[in-house]
C-alpha positions as CSV (number, residue, x, y, z in Angstrom):
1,X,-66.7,-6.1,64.8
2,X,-66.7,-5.5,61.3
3,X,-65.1,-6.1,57.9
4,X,-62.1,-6.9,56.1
5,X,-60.1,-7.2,52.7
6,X,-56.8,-6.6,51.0
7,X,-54.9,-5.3,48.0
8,X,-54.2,-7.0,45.2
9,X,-50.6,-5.1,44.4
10,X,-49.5,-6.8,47.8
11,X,-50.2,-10.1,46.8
12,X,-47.8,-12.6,45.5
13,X,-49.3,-15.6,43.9
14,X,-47.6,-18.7,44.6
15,X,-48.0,-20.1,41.2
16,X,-51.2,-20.9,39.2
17,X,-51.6,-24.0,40.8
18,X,-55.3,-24.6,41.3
19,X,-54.8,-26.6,44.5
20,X,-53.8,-22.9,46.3
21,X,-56.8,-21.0,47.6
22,X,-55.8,-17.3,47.6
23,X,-58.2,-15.4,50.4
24,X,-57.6,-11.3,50.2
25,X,-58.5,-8.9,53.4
26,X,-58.6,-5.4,53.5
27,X,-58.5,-5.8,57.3
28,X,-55.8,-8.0,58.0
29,X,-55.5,-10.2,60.8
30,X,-53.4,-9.3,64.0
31,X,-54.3,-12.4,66.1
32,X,-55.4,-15.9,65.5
33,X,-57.3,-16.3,69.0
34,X,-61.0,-14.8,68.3
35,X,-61.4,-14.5,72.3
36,X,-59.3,-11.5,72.5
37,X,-60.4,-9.9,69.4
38,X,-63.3,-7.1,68.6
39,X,-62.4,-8.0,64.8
40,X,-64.7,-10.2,62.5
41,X,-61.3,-10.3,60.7
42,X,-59.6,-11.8,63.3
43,X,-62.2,-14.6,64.1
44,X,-62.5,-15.1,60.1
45,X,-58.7,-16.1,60.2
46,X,-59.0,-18.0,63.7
47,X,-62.5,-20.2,61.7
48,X,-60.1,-22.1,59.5
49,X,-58.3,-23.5,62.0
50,X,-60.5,-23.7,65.3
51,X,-64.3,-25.0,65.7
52,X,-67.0,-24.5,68.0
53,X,-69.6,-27.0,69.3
54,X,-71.9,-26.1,66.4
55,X,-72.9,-23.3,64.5
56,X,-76.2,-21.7,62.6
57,X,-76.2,-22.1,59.1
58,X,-78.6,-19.4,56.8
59,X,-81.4,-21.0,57.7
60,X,-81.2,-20.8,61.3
61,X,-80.7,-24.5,61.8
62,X,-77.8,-26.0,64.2
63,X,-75.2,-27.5,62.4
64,X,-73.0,-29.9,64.5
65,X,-69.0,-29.1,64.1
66,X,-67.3,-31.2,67.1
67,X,-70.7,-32.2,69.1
68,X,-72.0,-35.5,68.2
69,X,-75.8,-34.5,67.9
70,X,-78.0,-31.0,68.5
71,X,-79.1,-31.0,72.0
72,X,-83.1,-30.8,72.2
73,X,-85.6,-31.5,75.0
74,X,-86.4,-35.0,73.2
75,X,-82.9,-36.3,73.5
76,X,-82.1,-35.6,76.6
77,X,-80.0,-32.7,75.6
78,X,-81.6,-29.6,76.9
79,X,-83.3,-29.8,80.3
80,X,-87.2,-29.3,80.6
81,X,-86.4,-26.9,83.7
82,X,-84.4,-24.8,81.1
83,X,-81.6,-24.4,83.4
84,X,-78.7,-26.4,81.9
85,X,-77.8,-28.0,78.4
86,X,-75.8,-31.7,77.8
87,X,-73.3,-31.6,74.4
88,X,-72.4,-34.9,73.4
89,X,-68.8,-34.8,71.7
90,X,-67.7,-36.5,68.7
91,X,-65.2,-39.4,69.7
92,X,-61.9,-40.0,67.6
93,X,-61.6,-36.0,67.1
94,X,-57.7,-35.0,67.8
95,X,-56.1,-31.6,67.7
96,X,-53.2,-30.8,64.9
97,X,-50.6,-31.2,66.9
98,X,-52.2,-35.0,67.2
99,X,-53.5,-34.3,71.0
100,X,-56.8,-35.7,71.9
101,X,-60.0,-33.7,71.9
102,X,-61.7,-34.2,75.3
103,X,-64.6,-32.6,77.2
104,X,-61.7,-31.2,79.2
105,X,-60.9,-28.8,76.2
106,X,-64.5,-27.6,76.6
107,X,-63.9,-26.8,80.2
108,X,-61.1,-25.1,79.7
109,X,-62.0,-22.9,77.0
110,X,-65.2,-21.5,79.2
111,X,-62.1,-20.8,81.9
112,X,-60.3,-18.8,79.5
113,X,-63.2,-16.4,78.4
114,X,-65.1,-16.2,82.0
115,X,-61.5,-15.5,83.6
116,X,-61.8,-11.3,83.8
117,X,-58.0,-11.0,83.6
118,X,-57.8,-12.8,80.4
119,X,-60.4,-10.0,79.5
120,X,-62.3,-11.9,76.8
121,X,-63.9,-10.0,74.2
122,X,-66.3,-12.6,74.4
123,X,-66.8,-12.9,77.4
124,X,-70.5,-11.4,77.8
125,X,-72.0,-14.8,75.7
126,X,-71.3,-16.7,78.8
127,X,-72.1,-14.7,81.5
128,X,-75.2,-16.4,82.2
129,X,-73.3,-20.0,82.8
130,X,-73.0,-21.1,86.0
131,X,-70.0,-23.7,85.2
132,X,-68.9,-26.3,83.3
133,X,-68.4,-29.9,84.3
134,X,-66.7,-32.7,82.3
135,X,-68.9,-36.1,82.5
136,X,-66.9,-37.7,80.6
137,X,-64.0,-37.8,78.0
138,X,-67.1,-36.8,75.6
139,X,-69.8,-35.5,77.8
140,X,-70.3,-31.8,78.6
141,X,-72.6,-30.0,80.9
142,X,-73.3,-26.2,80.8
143,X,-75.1,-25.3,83.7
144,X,-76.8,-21.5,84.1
145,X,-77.4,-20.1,87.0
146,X,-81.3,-19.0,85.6
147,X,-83.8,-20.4,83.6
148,X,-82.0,-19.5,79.9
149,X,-84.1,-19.4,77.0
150,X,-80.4,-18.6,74.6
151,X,-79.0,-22.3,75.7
152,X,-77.6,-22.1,72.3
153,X,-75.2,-19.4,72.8
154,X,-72.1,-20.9,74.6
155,X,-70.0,-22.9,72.6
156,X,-71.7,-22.2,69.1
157,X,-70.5,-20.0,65.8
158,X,-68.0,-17.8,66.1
159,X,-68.0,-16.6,69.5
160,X,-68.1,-20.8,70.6
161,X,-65.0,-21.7,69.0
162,X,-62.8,-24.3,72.0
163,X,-59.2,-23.9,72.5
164,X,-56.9,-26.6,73.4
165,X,-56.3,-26.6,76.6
166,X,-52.9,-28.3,76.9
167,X,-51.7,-25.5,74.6
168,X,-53.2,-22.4,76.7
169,X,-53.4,-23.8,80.3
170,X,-50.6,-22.2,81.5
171,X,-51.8,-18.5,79.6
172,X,-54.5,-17.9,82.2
173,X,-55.1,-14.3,83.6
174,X,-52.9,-11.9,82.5
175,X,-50.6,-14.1,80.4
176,X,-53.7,-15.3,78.2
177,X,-51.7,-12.2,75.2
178,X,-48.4,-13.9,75.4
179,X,-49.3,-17.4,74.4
180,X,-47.3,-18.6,71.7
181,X,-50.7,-20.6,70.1
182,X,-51.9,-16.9,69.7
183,X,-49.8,-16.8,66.3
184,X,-49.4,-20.2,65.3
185,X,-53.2,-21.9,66.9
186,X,-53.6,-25.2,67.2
187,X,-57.1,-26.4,65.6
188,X,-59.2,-29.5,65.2
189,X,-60.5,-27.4,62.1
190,X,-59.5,-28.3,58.7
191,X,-56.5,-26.5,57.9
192,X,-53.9,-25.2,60.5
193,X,-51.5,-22.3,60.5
194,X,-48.2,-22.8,59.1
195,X,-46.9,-19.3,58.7
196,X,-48.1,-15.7,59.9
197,X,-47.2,-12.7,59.9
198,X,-49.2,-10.3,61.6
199,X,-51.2,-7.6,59.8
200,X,-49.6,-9.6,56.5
201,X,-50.3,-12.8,55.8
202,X,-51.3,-15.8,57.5
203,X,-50.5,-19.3,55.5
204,X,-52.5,-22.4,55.7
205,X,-52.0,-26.5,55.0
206,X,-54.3,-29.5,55.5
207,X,-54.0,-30.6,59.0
208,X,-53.5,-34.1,59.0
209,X,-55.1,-35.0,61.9
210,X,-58.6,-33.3,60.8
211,X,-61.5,-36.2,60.4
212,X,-62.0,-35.6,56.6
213,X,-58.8,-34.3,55.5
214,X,-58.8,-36.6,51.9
215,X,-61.9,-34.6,51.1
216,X,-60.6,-31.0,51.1
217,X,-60.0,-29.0,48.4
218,X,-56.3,-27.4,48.7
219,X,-53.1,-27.9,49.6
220,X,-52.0,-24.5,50.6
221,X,-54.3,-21.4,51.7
222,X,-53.1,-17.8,51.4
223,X,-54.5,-15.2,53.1
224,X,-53.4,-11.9,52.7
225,X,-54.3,-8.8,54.7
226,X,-53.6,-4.7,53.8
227,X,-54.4,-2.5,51.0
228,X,-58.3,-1.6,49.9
229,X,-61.3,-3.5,49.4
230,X,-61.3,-1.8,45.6
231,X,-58.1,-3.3,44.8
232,X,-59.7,-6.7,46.3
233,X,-62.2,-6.7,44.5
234,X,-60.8,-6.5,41.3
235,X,-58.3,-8.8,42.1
236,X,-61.0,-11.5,42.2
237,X,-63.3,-10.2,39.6
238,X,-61.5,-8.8,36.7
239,X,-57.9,-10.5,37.3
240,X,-58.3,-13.4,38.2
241,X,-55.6,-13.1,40.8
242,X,-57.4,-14.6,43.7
243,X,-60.2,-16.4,44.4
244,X,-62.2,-14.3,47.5
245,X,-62.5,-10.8,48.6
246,X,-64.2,-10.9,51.9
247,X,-66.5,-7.9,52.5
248,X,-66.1,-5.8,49.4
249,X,-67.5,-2.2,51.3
250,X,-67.1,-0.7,48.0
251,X,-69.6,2.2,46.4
252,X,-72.1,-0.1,44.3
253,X,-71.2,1.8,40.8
254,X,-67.8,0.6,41.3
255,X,-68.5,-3.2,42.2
256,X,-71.1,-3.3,38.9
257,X,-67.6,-2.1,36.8
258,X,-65.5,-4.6,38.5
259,X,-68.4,-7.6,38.4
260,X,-68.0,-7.2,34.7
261,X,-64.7,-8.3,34.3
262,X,-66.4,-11.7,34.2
263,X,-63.1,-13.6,36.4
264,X,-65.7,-13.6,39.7
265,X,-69.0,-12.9,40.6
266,X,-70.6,-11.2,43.8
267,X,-72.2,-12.8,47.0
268,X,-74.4,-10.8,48.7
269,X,-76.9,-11.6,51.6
270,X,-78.6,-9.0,54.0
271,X,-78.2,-10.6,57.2
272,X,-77.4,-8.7,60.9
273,X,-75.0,-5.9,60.1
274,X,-75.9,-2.2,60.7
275,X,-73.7,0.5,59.9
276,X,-74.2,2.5,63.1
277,X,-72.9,5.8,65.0
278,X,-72.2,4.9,68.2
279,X,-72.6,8.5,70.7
280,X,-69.8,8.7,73.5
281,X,-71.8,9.2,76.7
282,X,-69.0,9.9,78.6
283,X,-66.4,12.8,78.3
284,X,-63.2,11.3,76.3
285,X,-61.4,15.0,76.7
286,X,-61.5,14.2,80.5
287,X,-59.2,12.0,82.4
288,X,-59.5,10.5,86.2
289,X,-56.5,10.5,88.1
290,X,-55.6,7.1,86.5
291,X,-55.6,9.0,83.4
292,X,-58.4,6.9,82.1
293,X,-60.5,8.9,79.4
294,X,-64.1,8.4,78.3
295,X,-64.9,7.7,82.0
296,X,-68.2,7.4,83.7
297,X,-67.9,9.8,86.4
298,X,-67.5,12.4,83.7
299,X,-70.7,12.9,81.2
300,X,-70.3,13.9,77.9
301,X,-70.8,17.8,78.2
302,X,-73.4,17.8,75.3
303,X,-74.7,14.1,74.4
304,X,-76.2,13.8,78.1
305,X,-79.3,15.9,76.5
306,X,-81.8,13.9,74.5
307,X,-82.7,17.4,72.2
308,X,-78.8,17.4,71.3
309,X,-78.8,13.6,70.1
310,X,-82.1,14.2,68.5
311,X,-80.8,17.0,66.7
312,X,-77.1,15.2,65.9
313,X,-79.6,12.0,64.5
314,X,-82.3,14.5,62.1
315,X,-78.8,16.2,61.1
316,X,-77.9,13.0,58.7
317,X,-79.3,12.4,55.9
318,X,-79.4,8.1,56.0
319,X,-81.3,8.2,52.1
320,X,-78.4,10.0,50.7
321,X,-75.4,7.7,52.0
322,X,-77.4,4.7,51.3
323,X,-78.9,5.7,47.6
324,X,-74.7,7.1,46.6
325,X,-72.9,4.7,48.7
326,X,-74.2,1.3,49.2
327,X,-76.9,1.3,46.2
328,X,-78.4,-2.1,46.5
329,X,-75.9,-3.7,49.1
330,X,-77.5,-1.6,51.6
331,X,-80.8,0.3,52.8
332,X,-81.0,2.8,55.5
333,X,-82.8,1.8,58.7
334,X,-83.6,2.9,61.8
335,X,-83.6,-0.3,64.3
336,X,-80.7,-1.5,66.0
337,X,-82.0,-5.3,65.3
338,X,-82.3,-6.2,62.0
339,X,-82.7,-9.5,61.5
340,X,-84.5,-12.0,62.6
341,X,-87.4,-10.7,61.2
342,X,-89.5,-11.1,64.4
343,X,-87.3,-8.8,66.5
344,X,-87.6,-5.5,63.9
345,X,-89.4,-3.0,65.6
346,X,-92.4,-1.3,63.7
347,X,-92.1,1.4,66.3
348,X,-88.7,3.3,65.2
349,X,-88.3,6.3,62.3
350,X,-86.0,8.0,60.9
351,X,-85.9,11.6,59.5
352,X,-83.5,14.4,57.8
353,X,-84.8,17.4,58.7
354,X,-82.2,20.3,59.4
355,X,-85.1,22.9,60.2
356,X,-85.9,20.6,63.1
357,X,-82.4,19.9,64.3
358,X,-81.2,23.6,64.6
359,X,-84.9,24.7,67.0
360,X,-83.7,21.3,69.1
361,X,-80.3,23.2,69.6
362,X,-81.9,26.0,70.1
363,X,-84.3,25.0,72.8
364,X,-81.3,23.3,74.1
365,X,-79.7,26.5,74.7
366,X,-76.8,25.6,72.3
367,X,-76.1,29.2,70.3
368,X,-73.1,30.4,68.3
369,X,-72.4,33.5,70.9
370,X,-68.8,34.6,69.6
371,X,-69.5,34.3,65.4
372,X,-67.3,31.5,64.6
373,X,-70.0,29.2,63.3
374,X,-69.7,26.3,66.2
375,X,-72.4,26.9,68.6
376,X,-71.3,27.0,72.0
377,X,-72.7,27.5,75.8
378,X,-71.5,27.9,78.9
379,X,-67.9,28.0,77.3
380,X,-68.3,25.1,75.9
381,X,-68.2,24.6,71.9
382,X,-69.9,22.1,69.9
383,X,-67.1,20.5,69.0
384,X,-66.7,16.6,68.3
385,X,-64.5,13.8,67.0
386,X,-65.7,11.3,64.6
387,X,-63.9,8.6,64.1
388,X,-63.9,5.0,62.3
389,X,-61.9,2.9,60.4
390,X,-59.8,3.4,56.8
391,X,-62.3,2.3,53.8
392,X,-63.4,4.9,51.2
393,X,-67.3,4.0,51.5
394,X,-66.7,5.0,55.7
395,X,-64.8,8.2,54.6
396,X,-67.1,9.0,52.2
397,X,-69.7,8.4,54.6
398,X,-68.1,10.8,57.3
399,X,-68.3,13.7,54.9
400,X,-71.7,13.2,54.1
401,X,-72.4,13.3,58.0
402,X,-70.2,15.8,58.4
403,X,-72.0,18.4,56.4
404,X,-75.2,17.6,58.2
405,X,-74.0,18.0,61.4
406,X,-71.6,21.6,60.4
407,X,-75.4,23.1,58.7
408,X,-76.5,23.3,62.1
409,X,-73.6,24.3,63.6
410,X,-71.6,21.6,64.8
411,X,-67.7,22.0,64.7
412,X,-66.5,18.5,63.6
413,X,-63.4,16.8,63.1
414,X,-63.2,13.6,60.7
415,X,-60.5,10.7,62.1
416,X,-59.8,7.4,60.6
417,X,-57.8,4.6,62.3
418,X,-56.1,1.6,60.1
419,X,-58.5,-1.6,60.8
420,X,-56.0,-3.3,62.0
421,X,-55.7,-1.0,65.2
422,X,-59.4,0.0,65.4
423,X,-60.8,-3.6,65.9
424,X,-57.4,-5.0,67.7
425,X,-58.9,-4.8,71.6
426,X,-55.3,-4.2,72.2
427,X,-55.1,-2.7,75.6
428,X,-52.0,-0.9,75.0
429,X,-53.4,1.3,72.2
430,X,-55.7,4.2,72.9
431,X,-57.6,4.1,69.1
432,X,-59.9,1.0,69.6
433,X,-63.4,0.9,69.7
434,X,-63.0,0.2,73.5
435,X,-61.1,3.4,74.3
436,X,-63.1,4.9,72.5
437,X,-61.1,8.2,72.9
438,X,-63.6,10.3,70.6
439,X,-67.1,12.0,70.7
440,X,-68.6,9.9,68.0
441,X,-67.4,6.4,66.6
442,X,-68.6,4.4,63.0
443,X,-68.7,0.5,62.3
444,X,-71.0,-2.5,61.7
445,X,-72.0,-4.9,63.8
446,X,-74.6,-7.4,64.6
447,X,-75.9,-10.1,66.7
448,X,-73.9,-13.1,65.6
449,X,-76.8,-15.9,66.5
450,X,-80.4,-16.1,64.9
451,X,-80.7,-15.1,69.1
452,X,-79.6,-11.3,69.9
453,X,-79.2,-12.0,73.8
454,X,-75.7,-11.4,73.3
455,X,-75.5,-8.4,71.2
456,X,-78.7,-6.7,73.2
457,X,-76.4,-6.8,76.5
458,X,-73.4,-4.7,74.4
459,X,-75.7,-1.6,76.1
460,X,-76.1,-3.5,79.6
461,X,-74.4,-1.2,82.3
462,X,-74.5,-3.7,85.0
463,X,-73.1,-1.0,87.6
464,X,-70.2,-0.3,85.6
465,X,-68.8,-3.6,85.2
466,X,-69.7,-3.9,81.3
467,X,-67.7,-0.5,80.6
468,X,-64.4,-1.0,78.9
469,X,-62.0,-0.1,81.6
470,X,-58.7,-0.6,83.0
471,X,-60.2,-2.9,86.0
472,X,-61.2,-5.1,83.0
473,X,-58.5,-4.7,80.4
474,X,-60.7,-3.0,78.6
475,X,-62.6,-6.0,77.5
476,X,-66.4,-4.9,78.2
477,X,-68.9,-4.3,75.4
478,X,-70.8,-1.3,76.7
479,X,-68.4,1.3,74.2
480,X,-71.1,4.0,74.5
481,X,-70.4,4.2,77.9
482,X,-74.3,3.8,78.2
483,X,-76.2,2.9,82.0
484,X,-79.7,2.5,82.3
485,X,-81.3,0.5,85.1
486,X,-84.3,0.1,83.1
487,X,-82.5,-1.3,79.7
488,X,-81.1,-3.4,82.2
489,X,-83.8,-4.6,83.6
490,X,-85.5,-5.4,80.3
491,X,-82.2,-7.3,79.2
492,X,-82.1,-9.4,82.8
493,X,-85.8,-10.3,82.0
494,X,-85.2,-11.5,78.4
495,X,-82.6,-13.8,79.8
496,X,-85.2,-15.8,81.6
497,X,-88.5,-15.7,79.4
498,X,-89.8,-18.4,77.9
499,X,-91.9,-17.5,75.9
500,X,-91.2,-16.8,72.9
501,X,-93.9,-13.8,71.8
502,X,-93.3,-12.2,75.3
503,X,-89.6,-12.3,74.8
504,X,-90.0,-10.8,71.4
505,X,-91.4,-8.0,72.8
506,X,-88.8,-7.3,75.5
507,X,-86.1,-7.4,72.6
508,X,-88.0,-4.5,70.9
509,X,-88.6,-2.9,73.8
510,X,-85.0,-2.7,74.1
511,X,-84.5,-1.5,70.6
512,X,-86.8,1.1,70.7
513,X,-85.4,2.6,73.9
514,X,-81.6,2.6,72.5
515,X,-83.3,4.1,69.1
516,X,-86.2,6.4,70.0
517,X,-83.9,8.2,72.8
518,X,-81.0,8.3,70.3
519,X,-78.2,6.6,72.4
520,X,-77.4,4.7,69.0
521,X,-78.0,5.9,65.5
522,X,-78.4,3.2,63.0
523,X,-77.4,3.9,59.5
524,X,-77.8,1.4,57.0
525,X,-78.9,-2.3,57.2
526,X,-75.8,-3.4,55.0
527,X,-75.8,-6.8,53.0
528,X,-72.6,-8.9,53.6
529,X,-71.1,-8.8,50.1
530,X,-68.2,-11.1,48.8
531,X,-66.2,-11.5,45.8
532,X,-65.9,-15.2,44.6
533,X,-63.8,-16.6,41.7
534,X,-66.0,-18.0,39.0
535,X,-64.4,-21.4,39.2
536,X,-64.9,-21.7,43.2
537,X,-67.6,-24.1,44.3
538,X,-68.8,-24.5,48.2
539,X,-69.3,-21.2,49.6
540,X,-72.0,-20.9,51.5
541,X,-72.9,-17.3,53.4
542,X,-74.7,-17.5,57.1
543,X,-75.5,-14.7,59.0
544,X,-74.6,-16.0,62.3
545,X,-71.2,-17.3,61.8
546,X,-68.1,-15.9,59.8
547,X,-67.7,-16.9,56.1
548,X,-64.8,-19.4,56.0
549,X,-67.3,-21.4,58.7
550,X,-67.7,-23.8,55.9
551,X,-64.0,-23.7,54.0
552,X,-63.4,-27.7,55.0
553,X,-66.4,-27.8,51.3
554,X,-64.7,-25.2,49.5
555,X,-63.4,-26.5,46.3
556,X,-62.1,-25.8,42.4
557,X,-65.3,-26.5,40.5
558,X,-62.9,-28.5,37.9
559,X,-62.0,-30.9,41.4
560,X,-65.6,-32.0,41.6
């Protein structure tokens, strides 16, 4: 989930030798395996090295990376019963330690994310595959155990990307964090890692075994992680000092000042992400006797009332953060789907209307009984945690929702968490998104395929068994803590419609009932906005994978 950049007092140039691609991160990388990371930062790092099957390009077209050809009903590729789908691999592909790439790899990789005690953070994308068989050396078959309509989800952008599996076959289960190929991965992607240091730096080469490697553009790739996305920014656009800033969340006055130091320019596209508050639907001040927090057998003592989230939602003034904040990289929305445009729900609103919030509260039964300006009942205060990560546009944002939420009476306490630890999924630490130890939580996400099966089952309940847990190392989507047999009865039918209209309409249906019973509140539909050097030719922005998907084009203008 969400963001990243970097500092440009950190960062020591090698030399100004154009054949060095400088890449800056406020959010730096902690772990070069994107299957056991929450962080777009981490799967931005792991692109340059690993590839999927394929990926989505802007325009919503498959783009083959190690398949041979798009599967489609006319070649043979995707079966007219809907129920399984044939890749046909590239031959000749190796890995960079100069292993062949095999159908076995393919195999394996599904293993590693569908294994629960390897506790995949992608793991939800394939829960609708039935298995995966090997043909041949360059023949895979996905088989699901329905009729699936999202065929294209396994093994493509992002969340697709195959791991070697000579390298992690013997980091199954519960030894899947200790592999060494964690830190140092090996790819069939265009550069590979020669040197990182976690939450620092990660440094790149040419891998010689990659299919085009005479026709990349650098020797040597530096990216470097810490500091602020201001200090990015101007690093690329008034310095000179690198070449890419990747997601510049910076207040839009500020990027206008910076954009005119005329060393870099600003990329900007609104694709999937929504700056959303996520409500904690369980109790995270409770422990069971395992000493688990934010459990389901305790309900949040105030959230579990529809007039208290609809009164937390007309509390926060979305025109205000988005107008001061984000300018034009952003515009405030009420959907949870953004994009593609046939899945945004006409049937959602939003409003600021403290008149309207404090009667909800009141009808609630929620009154400030001993003077102390929290309202309170049953001995019980209004109290909550808000947390996200360290950027100044989410801080800034916090205060502006914090002042909403203290005018009618809510006591609230502002925490921020380093990036780094936030969007880790480490198990061991108690502020991720997963723990979720906290009343209220901030980020953006999206769904990462012009499809939003995926990123529609992040609310699934499924019983429990999509609830970050310790039974699950803490690995499931579901951070809200959410369950709803009917949401998940809508999402089990959109997994096996065919049609396209009807399925349309179960996605909003979906939407609407996450929006209109405020069990998410969307904030702003933010653009995905970059910092290029002028001189940097290549880059190409898609919604539905992560922005170095393309880096084996990226070249020095004065190269071509």
């Amino acid at each position: 989930m969400l963001l990243s950049n970097c500092n440009n007092q950190q960062t020591t140039p090698s030399s100004g030798d154009g054949e060095v691609l400088r890449l800056l991160y406020w959010q730096a990388p902690t772990i070069l395996n994107p299957h056991l990371s929450t962080g777009f930062k981490d799967a931005e790092a792991s692109r340059i090295t690993l590839e999927p099957l394929a990926s989505y390009n802007a325009q919503g077209e498959l783009i083959p990376f190690l398949a041979a050809e798009i599967p489609t009903v006319e070649n043979g590729g995707v079966a007219k019963d809907g129920k399984s789908v044939i890749w046909k691999l590239k031959q000749g592909i190796k890995w960079s330690d100069g292993t062949p790439f095999t159908a076995e790899d393919v195999v394996f990789t599904y293993q590693f994310i569908s294994d629960p005690k390897v506790g995949s953070t992608n793991a939800a994308t394939y829960d609708l595959v039935e298995s995966v068989e090997a043909i041949d050396d360059h023949t895979v078959k996905v088989n699901f155990k329905e009729v699936n309509p999202a065929w294209s989800l396994p093994f493509v952008g992002s969340e697709g990307m195959i791991l070697p599996r000579h390298v992690y076959q013997d980091f199954l289960g519960e030894k899947a964090r200790q592999a060494p190929a964690n830190l140092l991965p090996i790819g069939t992607g265009p550069y590979q890692v020669v040197e990182f240091k976690p939450g620092d730096v990660v440094v790149y080469e040419p891998n010689p075994n990659y299919r085009a490697v005479d026709q990349l553009g650098f020797k040597r790739i530096e990216l470097k992680g810490g500091g602020d996305s201001t200090s990015a920014a101007r690093a690329v656009l008034q310095t000179g000092e690198a070449d890419y800033a990747y997601n510049v969340q910076v207040e839009a006055s500020v990027l206008k000042q910076l954009e005119a130091g005329g060393k870099g320019k600003l990329v900007s596209s609104f694709g999937s992400l929504v700056e959303r508050i996520l409500l904690n639907h369980s109790d995270p001040n409770q422990a069971g006797a395992d000493g688990n927090k934010s459990n389901l057998k305790f309900p949040h003592p105030f959230f579990k009332d529809e007039k208290v989230r609809q009164a937390f939602s007309l509390a926060i003034d979305r025109k205000t953060l988005s107008e001061q904040l984000y300018g034009i990289t952003g515009k405030p929305t009420s959907n949870f789907i953004v994009l593609p445009e046939q899945y945004y729900s006409p049937n959602t609103n939003y409003e600021f209307n403290l008149e309207k919030a404090n009667a909800l509260l009141d009808e609630a039964g929620w009154k400030d009984t001993n003077g102390n300006g929290i309202r309170d009942k049953n001995g019980v205060e209004m109290q909550v945690v808000f947390q996200t990560s360290v950027n100044p546009v989410r801080q800034k944002t916090q205060q502006i929702v914090k002042q909403g939420l203290q005018s009618i009476g809510v006591g609230t306490e502002l925490k921020s968490v380093d990036a780094g630890i936030y969007f880790s999924s480490d198990p061991a630490n108690n502020d991720t998104v997963e723990k979720f130890y906290a009343d209220m939580q901030m980020f953006s996400t999206g769904n990462t395929s012009p499809d939003p099966g995926t990123y529609m089952k992040t609310y699934v309940c499924d019983g429990g068994k999509n609830i970050p847990q310790p039974d699950n190392s803490w690995s499931g989507d579901n951070y809200s803590r959410y369950c709803n047999p009917e949401y998940d009865k809508l999402w089990q039918a959109s997994n096996q419609e065919l049609d396209e209209e009807k399925r349309q309409q179960l996605f909003i249906k979906m939407n609407d009932m996450l929006v209109n019973n405020v069990e998410v509140i969307p904030l702003v539909h933010r653009a995905d906005v970059v910092a290029i050097g002028n001189n940097l030719e290549g880059f190409e922005l898609t919604p539905w994978d992560r922005n170095t998907w393309n880096i084996q084009d990226w070249k020095r203008k004065s190269q071509s």
